[in-house]
LOSE-396489 format. One record per atom (N, C-alpha, C): x, y, z. Coordinates in steps of 0.02 Angstrom, whole numbers, plus 32768, in hexadecimal, padded with zeros to 4 digits. Layout:
<fidrens>
XYZ;...
</fidrens>
This chain:
<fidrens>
B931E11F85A7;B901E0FB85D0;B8C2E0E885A8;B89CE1168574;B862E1158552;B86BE0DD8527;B8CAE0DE8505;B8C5E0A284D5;B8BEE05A8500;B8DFE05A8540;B8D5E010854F;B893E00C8577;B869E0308575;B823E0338593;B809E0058549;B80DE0228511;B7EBE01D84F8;B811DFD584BF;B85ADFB584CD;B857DF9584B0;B83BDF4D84F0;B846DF6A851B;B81FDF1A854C;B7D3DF18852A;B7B2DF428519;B767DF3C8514;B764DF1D84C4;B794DF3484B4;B7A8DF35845C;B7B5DEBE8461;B7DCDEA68494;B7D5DE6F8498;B79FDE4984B7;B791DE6484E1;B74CDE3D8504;B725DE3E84D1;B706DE7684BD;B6DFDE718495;B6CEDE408440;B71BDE3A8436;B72EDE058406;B71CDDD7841C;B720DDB3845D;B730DD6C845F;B6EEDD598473;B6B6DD9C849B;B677DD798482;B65BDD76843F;B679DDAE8413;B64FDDAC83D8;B644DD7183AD;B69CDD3E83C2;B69ADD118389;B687DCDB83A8;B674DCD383E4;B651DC958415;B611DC9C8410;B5E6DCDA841D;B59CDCD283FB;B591DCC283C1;B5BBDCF5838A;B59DDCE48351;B5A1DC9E8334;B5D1DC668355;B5FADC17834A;B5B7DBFC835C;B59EDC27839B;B550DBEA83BF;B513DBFB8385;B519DC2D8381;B4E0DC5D8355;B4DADC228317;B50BDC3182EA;B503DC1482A2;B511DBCD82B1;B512DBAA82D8;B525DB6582E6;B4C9DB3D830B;B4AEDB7A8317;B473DB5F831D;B457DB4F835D;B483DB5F839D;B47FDB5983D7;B458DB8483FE;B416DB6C8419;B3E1DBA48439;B3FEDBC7846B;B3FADC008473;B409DC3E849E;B3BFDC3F84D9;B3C6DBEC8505;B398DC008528;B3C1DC148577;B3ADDC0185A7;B3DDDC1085EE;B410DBEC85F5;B3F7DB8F85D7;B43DDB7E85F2;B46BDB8C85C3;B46CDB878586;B495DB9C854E;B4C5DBC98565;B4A1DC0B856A;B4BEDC4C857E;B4EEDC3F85B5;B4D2DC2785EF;B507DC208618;B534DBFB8615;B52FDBD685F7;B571DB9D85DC;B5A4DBBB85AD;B58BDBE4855C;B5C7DC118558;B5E4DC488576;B5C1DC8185A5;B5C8DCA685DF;B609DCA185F8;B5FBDC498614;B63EDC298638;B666DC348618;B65CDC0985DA;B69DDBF285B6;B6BBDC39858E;B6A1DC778593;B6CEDCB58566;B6E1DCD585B0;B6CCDCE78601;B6F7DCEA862E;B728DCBC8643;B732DC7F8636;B75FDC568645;B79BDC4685FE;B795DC6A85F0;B7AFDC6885A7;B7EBDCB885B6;B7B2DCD985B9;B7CFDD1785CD;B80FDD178616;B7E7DD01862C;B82EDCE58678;B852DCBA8650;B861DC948634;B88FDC7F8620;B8ABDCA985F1;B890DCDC85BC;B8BBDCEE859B;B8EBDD3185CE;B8B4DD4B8606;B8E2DD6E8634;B922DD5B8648;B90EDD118667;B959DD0A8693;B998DCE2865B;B980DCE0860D;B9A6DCDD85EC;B9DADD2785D5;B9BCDD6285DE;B9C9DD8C85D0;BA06DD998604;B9F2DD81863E;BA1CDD948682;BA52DD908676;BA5FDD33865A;BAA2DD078642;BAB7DD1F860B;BA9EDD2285F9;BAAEDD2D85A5;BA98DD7B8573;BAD4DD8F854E;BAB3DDCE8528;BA7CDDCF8505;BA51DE0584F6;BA0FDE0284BC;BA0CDDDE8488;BA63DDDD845A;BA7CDDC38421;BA71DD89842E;BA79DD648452;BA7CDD1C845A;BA43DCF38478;BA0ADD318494;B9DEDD0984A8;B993DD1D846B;B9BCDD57843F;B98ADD5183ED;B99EDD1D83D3;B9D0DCF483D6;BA08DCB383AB;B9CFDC8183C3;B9D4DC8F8406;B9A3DC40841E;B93BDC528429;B932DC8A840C;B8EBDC778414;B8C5DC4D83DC;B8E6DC4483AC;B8B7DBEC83A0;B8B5DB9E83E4;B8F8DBB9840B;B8E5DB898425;B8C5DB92847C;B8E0DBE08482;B89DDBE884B7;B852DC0C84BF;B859DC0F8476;B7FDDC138471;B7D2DBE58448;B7F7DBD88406;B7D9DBD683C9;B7D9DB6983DC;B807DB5E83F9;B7F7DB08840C;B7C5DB038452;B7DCDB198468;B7A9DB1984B3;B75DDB0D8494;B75FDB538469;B709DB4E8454;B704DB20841E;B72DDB0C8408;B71ADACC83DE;B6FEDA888405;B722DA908437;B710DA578463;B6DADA55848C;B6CBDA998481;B688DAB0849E;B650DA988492;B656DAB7844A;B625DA988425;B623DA4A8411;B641DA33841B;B659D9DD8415;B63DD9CA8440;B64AD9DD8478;B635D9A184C8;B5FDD9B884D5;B5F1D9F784EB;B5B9DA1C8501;B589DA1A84F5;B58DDA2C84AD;B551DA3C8470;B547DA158450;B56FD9D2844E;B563D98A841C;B55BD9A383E5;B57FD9D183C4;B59ED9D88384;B5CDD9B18357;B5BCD9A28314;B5FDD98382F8;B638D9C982F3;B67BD98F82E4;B6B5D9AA82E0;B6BED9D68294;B688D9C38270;B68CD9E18233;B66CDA248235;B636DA128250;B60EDA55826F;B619DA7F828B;B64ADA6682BF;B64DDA9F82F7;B698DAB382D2;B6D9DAAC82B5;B6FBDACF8280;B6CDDAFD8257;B6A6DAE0822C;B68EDB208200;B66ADB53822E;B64EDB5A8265;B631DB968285;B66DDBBB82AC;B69EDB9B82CA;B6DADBB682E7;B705DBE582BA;B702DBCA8264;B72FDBE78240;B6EFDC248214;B6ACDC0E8203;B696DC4C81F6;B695DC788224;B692DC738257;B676DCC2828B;B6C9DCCE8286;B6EFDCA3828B;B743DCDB8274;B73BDD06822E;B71ADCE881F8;B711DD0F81C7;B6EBDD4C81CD;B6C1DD4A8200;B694DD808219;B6CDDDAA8234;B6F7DD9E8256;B715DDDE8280;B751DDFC8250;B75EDDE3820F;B778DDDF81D6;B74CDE3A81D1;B729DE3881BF;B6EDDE7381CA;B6FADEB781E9;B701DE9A8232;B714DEE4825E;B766DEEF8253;B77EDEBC823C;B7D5DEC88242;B7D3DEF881FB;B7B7DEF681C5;B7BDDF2E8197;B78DDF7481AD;B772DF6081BC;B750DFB181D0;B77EDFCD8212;B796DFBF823C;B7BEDFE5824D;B809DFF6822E;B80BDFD481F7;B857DFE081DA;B841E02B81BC;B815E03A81A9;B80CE08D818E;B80AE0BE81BC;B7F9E0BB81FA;B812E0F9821C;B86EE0F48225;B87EE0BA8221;B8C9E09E8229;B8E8E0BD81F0;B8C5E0B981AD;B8F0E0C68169;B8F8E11E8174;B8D5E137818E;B8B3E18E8196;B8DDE19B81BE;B90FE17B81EA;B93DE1868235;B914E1A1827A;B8D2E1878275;B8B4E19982AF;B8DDE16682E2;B8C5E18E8332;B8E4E178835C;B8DEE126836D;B8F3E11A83A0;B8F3E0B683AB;B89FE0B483CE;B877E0EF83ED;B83DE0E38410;B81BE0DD83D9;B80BE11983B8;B7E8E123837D;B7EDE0DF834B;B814E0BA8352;B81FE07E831B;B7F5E03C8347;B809E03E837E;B7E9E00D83B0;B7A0E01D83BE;B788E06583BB;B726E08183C3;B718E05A837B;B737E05F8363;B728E04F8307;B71EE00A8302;B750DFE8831E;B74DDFA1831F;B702DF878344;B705DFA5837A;B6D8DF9883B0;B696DF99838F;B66CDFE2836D;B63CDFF8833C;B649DFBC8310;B667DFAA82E0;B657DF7A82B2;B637DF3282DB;B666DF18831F;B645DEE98338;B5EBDEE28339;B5E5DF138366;B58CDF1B8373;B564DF18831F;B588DF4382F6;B572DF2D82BC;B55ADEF68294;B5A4DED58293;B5A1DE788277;B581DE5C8295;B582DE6882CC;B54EDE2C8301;B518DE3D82ED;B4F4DE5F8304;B4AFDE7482DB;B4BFDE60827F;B4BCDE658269;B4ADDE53822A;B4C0DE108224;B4EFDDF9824B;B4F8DDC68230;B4C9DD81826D;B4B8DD9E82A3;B471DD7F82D7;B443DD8282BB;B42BDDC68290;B3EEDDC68279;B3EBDDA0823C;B40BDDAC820D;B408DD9481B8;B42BDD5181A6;B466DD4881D8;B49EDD1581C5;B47DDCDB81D7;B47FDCD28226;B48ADC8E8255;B438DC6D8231;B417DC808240;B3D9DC60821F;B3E7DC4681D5;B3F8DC6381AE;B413DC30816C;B435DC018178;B484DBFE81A6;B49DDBF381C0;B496DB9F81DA;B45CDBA18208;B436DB71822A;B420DB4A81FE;B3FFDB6081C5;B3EADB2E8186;B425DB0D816E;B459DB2D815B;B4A0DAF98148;B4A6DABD817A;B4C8DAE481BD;B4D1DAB381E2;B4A9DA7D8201;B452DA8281E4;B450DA3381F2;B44ADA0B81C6;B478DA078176;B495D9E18140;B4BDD9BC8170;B4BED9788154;B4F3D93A8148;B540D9508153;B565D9358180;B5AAD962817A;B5D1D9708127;B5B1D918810A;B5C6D91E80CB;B5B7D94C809B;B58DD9718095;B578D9B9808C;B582D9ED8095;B5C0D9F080C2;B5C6DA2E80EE;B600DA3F80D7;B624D9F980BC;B666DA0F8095;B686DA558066;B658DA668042;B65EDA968012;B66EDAD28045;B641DACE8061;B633DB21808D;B665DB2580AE;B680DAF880C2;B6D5DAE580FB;B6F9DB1280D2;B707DB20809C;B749DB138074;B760DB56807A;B722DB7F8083;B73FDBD38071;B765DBF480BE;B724DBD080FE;B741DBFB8126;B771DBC48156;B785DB8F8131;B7C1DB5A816A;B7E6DB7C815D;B7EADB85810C;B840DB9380F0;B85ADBE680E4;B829DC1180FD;B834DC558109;B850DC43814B;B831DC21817B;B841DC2881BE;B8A4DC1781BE;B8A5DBE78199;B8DEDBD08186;B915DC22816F;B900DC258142;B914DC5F811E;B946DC968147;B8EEDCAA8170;B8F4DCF08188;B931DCE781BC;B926DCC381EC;B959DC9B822C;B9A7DCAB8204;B9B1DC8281CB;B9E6DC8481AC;B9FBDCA38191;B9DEDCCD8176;B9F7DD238154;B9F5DD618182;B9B5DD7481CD;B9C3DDA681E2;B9DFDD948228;B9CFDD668237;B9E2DD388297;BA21DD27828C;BA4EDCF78274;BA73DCDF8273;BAB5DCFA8237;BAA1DD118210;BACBDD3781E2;BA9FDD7881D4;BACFDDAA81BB;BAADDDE88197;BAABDDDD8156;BAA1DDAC811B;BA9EDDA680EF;BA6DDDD180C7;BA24DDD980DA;B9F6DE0880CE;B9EBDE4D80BC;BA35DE5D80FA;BA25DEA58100;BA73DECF80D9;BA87DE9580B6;BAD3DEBA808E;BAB2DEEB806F;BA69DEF38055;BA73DF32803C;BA25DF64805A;B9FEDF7E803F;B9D4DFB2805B;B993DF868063;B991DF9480B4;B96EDF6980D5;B918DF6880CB;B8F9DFA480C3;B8D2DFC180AC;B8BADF81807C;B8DFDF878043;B8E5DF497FFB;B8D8DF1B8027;B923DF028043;B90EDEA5805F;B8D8DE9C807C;B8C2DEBF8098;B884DEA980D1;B841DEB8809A;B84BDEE08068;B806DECA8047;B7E6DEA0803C;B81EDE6B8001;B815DE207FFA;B7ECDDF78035;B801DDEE807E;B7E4DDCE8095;B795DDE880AB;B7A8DE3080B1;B746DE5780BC;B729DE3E8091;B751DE3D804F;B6FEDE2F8028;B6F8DDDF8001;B724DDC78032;B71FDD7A8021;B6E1DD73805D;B6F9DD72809E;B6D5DD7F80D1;B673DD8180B7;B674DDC68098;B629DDC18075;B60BDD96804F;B641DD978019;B617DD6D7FEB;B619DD3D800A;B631DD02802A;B61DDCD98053;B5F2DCC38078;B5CEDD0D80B5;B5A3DD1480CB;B55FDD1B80AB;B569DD528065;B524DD3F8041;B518DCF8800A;B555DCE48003;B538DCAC7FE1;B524DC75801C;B536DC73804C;B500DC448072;B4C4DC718075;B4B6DCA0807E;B470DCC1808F;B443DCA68046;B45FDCA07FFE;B445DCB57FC8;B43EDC567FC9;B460DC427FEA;B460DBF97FDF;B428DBD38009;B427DC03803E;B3FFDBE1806F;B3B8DBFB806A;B39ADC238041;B36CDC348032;B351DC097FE6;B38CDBF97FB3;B377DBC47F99;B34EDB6D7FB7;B382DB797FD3;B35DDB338002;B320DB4F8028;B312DB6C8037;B2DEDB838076;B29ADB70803A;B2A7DB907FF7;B266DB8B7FC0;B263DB4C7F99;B29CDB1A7F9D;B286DADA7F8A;B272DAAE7FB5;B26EDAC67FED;B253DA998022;B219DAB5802C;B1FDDAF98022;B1C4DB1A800F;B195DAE67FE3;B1C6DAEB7FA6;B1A1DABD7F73;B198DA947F82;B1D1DA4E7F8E;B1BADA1F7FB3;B182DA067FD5;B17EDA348004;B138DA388039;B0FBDA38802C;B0F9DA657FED;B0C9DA6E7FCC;B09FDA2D7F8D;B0E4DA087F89;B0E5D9ED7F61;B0C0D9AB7F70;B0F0D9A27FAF;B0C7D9657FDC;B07CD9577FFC;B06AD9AF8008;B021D9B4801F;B005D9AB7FEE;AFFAD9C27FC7;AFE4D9AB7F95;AFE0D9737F74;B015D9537F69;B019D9017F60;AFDDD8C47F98;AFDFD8EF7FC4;AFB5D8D68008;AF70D8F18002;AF62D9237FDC;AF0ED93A7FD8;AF00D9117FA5;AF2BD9007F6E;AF1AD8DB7F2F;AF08D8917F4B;AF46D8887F68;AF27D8327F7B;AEF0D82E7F9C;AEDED8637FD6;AEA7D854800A;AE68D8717FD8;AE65D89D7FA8;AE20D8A37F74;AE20D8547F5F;AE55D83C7F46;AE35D7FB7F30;AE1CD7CF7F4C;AE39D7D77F7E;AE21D79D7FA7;ADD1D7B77FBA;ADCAD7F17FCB;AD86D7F57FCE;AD54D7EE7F9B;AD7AD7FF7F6C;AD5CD7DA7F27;AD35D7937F22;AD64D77C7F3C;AD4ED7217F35;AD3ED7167F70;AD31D72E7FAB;AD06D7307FE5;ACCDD7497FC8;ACB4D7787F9C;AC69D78F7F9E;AC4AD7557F56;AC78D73E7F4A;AC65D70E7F1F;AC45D6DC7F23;AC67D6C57F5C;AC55D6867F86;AC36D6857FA3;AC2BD6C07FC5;ABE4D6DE7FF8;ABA6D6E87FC3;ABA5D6F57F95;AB74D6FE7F69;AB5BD6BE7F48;AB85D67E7F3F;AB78D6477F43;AB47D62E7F66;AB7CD62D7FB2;AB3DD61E7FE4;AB0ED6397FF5;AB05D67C7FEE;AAB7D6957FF9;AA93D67C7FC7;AAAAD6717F8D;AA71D65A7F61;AA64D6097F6E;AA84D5E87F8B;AA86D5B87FA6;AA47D5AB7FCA;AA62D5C07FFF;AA33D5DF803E;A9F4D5E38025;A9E6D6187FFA;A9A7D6347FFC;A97AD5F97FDB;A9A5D5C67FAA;A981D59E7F84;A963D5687FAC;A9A2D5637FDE;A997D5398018;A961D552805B;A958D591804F;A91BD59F8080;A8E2D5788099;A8BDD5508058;A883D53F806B;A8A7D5068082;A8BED4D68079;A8E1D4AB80A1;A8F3D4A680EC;A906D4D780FF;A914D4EA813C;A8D8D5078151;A8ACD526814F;A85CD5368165;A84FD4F28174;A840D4C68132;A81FD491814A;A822D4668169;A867D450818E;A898D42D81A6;A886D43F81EC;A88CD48981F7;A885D4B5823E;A835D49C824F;A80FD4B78223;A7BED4A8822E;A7B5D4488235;A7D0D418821C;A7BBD3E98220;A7D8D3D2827C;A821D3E68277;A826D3E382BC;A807D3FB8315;A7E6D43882FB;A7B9D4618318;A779D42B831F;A760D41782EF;A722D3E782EB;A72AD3A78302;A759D3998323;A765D3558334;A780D351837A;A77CD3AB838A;A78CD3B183DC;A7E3D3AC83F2;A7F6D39883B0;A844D3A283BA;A86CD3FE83C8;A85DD40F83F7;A865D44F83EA;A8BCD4668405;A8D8D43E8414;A922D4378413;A937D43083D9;A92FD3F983B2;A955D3E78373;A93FD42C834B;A8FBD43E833E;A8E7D48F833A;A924D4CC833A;A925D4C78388;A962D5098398;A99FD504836C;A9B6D4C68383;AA03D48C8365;AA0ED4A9832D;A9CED49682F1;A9D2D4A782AB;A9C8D4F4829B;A9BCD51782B9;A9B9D55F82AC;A9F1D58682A5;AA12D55A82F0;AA6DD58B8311;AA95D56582C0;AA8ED53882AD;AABCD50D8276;AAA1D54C8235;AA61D54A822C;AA5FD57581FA;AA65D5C781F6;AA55D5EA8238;AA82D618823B;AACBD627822A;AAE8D5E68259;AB3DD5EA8251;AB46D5DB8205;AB2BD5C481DC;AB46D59F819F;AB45D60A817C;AB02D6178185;AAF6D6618168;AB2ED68C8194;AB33D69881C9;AB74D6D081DA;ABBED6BD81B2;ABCDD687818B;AC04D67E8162;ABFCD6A08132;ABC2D6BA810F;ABAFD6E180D4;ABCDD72C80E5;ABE2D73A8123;ABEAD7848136;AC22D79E8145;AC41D7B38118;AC8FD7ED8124;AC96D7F58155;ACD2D7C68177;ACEBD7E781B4;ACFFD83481A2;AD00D84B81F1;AD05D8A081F0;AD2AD8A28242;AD5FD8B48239;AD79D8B48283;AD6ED8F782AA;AD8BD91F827F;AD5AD9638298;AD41D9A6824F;AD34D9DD8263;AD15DA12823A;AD59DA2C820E;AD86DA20821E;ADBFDA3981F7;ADCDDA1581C7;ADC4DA34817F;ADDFD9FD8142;AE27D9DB8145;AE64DA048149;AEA4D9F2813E;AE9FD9D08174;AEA0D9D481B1;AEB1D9A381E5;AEA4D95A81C0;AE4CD96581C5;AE14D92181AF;AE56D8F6817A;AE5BD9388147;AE8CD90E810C;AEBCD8E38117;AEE9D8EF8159;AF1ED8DF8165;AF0CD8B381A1;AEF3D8AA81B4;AED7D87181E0;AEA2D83981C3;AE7BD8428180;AE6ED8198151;AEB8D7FB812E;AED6D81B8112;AF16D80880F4;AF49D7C48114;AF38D7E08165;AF61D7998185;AF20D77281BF;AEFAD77E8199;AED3D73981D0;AEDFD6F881A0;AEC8D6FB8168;AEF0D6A78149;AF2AD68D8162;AF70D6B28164;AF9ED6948178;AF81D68981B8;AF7DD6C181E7;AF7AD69D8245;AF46D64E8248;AF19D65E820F;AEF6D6248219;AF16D5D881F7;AF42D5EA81D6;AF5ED5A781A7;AF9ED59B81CF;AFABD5C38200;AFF9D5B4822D;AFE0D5A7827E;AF95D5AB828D;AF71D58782C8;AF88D5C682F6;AF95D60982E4;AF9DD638830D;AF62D663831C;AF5ED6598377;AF05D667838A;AF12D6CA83A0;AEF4D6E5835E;AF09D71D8351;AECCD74C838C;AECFD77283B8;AEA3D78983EC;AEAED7E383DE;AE66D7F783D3;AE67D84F83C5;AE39D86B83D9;AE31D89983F5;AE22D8D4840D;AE31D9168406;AE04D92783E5;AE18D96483A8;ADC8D99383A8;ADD2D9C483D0;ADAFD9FE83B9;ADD3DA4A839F;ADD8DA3E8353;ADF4DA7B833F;ADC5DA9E830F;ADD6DACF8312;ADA2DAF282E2;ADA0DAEA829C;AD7EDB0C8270;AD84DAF0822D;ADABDB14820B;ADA5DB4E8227;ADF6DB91820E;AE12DB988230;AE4DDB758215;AEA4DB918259;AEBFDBCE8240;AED9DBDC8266;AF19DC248253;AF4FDC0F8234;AF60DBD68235;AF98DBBF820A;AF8FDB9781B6;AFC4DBA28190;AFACDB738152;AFAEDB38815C;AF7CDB258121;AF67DADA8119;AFBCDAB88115;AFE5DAE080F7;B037DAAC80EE;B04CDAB6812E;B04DDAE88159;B06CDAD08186;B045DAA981B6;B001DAB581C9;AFE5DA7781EA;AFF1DA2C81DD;B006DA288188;B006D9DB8171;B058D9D18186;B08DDA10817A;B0BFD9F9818A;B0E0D9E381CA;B0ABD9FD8209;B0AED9E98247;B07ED9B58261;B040D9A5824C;B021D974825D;B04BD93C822A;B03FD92F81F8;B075D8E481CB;B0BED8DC81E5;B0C9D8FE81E8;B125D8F18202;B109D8C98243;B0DDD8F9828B;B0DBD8E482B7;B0B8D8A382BA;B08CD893828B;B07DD8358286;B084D81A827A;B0CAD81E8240;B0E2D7F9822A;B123D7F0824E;B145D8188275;B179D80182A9;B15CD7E182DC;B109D7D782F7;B0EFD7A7832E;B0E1D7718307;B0E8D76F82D2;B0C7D72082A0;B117D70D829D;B12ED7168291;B18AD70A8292;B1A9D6F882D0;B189D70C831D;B1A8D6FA834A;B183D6B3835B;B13AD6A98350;B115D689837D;B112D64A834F;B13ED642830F;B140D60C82E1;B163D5D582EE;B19DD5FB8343;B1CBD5C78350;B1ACD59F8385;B169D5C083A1;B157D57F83DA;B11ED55483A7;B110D52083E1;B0EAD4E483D8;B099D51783BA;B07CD4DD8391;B02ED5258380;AFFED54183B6;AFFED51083EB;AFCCD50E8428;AFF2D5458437;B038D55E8433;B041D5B08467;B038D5D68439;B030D5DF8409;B032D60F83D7;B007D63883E7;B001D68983EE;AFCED6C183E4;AFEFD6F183E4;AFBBD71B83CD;AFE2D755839B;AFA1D79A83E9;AFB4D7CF8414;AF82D7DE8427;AF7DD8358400;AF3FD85783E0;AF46D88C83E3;AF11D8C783E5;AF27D906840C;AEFBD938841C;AF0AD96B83FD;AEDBD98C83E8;AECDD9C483CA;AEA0D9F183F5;AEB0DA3783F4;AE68DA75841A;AE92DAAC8416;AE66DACD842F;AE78DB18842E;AE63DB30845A;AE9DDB518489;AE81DB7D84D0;AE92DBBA84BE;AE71DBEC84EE;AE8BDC3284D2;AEB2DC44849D;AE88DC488463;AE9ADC50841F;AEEBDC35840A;AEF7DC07842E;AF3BDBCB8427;AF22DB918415;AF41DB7683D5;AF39DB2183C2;AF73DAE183F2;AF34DABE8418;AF6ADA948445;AF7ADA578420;AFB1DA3D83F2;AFB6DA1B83D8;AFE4D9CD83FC;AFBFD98C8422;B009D95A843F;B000D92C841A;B02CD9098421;B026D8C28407;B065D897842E;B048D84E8442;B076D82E8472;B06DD7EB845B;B09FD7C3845F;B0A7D77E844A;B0D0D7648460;B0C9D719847C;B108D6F1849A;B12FD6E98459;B16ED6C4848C;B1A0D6BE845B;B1DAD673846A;B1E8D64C8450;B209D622844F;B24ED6298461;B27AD6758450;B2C0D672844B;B2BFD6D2846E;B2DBD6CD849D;B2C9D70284CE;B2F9D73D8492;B2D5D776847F;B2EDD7A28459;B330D7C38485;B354D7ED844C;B38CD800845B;B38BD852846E;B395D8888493;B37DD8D084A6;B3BDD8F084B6;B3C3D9128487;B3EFD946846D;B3C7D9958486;B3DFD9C784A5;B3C2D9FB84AA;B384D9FD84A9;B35ED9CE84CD;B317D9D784AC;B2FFD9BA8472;B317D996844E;B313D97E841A;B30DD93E840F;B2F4D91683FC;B30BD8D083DD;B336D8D083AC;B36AD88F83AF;B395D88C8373;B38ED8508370;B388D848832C;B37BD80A82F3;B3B5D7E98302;B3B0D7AD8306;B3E6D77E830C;B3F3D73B82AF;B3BAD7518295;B3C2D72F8246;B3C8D7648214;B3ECD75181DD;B3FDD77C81B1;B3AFD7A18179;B3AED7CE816A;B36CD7D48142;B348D7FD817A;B349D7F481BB;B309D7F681F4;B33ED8408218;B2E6D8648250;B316D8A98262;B2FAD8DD8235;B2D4D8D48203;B2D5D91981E5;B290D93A81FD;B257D90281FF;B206D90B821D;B213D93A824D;B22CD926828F;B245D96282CC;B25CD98B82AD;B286D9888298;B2A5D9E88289;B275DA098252;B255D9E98229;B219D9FF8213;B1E3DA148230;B1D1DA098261;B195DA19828C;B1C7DA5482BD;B1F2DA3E82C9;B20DDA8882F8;B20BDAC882D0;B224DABE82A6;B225DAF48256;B1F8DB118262;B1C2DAF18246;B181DB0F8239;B163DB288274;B170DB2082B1;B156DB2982DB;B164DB6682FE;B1ADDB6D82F1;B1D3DBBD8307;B1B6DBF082CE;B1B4DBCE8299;B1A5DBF8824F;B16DDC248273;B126DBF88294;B107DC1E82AE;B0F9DC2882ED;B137DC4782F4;B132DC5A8344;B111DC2E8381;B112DBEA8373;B107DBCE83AD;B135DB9D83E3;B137DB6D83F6;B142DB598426;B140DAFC8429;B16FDAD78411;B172DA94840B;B1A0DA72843E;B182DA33846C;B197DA17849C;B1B1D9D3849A;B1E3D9A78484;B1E9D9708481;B1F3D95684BA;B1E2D90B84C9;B1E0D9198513;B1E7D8C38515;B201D898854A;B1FFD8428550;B20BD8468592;B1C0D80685A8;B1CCD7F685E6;B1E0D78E85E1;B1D3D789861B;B1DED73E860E;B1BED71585F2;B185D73585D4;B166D710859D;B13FD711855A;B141D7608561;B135D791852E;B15BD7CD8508;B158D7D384D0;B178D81684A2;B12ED83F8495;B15FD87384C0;B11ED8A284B1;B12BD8D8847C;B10AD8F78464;B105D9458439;B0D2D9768441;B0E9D9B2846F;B0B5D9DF847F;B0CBDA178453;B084DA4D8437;B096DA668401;B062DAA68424;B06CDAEA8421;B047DB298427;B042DB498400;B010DB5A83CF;B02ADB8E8398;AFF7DBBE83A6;
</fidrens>
């Protein structure tokens, strides 16, 4: 009785392990509806593999679970989740490499002749294991692969399609594997299994630090241009003040002769002209925060040379809690995907709108802009419909989870919005 207690739990428990961990490393948020949507699909999975059992022996319904679990959730992830077909294969066939994992750790109480429970508690213990390590350490590397180019994704296919291949065909369908001490055969795939798993970890932490660099690389590229430019702004301003000042008595006497002749309009007239000519001498300053200032100096030329009527409201402080790269990597991405949308209408609609503040020690970061070609919303997401474009959003989400906050993409009928909490 204890063994078939414990091999039903010994399957349930499989068939969620390799359906979370498929959503997990595939990148799919674990918010309510998520959850309840695979929920469904591993009890309805499960009834079917029940009343297969009814018809049919165990032998024959292990023969067919590629095709009543392992396609279902392919299709899952296909229709559901608007996954590619390339994608949702490589997460279906790694988390099989994952259970690759618990199938050798219970082969050692098996090799020892412990009983069929004791082999199935064993199995069970390794599950809770992998998942955890591989929720905590894996799926997050994981997530960085899978949002590469499918053409990219090729390499990583190769190890766990054609194990999947393999294993099916040597321990499911033939005993070819196990002609001799099983212990042996099943090593090979454990510690293929690993190294697999850490070379994406070791891989995906490579990438994580050239996009580090990157970032770094670019802010910087962006403080360099905007010093210069202030460069040849205080240049020019230093011009005209000396201008100005030479031109002073000129303008006194001009003011005073008009004064003396009772013209005291043309008076005012000429004052507001020579004021305004002097406030051009003066560094715009949008607010007390340098990097912002930088990065909102950086693109007022363009908004102004593309007739885009750029509108801000910005009280932030002069020290944020966050770094200067990631502020630049979430404010530039985010203006330069509203300078990108608002390029496709006529110039008269063009505007770019944005707020900055801070409420209870939270930075409220939006920005909203019409749009010509009604965006596309994936999970919450926008998806790029031109090649090159798509990476700004997932860049700003990045950074945004990086620090624990809270990013909202959002379109109504006439606006794309982006609300940001950090």
């Amino acid at each position: 009785m204890i063994n078939y207690i414990t091999e039903i739990i010994r399957h349930i428990l499989t068939l969620y392990f390799g359906v979370f961990v498929t959503t997990a490393i595939i990148g799919i948020k674990n918010n309510k509806k998520n959850f309840l949507i695979v929920n469904c699909f591993c009890i309805l999975d499960l009834l079917l593999h029940m009343i297969c059992s009814m018809l049919k022996s165990s032998s024959h319904v292990l023969n067919a679970y590629p095709l009543l679990t392992h396609l279902p959730l392919l299709l899952l992830l296909i229709f559901i989740f608007k996954r590619s077909l390339l994608k949702s294969l490589l997460a279906v066939t790694t988390a099989y490499l994952c259970c690759q994992i618990n199938n050798w750790i219970s082969i050692i109480p098996e090799s020892l002749g412990c009983a069929q429970w004791i082999i199935d508690l064993t199995y069970i213990a390794g599950i809770f294991v992998t998942y955890h390590v591989v929720y905590r350490y894996i799926a997050s590397a994981l997530s960085d692969v899978f949002s590469k180019p499918d053409i990219e994704l090729i390499p990583f296919c190769i190890m766990p399609f054609f194990y999947y291949i393999f294993d099916y065909a040597t321990t499911v369908y033939t005993s070819l594997l196990y002609d001799g001490n099983r212990l042996v055969s099943e090593f090979f795939p454990f510690v293929m299994s690993i190294c697999y798993l850490v070379f994406c970890i070791v891989y995906c932490r490579q990438f994580e630090r050239q996009q580090q660099i990157s970032t770094q690389n670019y802010f910087m590229q962006i403080k360099q241009a905007q010093f210069q430019k202030e460069i040849e702004s205080m240049q020019r301003n230093e011009k005209n003040v000396s201008l100005l000042r030479h031109d002073m008595r000129h303008f006194l006497n001009n003011i005073a002769t008009f004064i003396e002749n009772g013209e005291d309009d043309k008076a005012l007239d000429y004052i507001r002209s020579v004021v305004k000519t002097s406030e051009k001498t003066v560094n715009k300053r949008y607010c007390s925060n340098d990097i912002i200032n930088i990065i909102l100096l950086s693109n007022a030329d363009s908004f102004a040379a593309n007739n885009i009527d750029f509108k801000y409201s910005i009280s932030a402080p002069a020290k944020l809690d966050i770094s200067d790269i990631d502020m630049t990597s979430i404010l530039q991405n985010a203006l330069e995907n509203a300078q990108h949308a608002v390029m496709a209408l006529e110039p008269d609609k063009r505007f770019i709108s944005l707020s900055i503040s801070k409420k209870n020690d939270k930075l409220l970061i939006s920005v909203e802009n019409p749009y010509a070609f009604r965006p596309k919303m994936i999970n919450g997401m926008p998806v790029a419909t031109e090649t090159g474009h798509g990476l700004g959003t997932k860049s700003i989400q990045k950074t945004v989870e990086q620090l624990h906050g809270n990013c909202q993409f959002s379109v109504t009928d006439n606006l794309f919005l982006l609300r940001i909490i950090l």
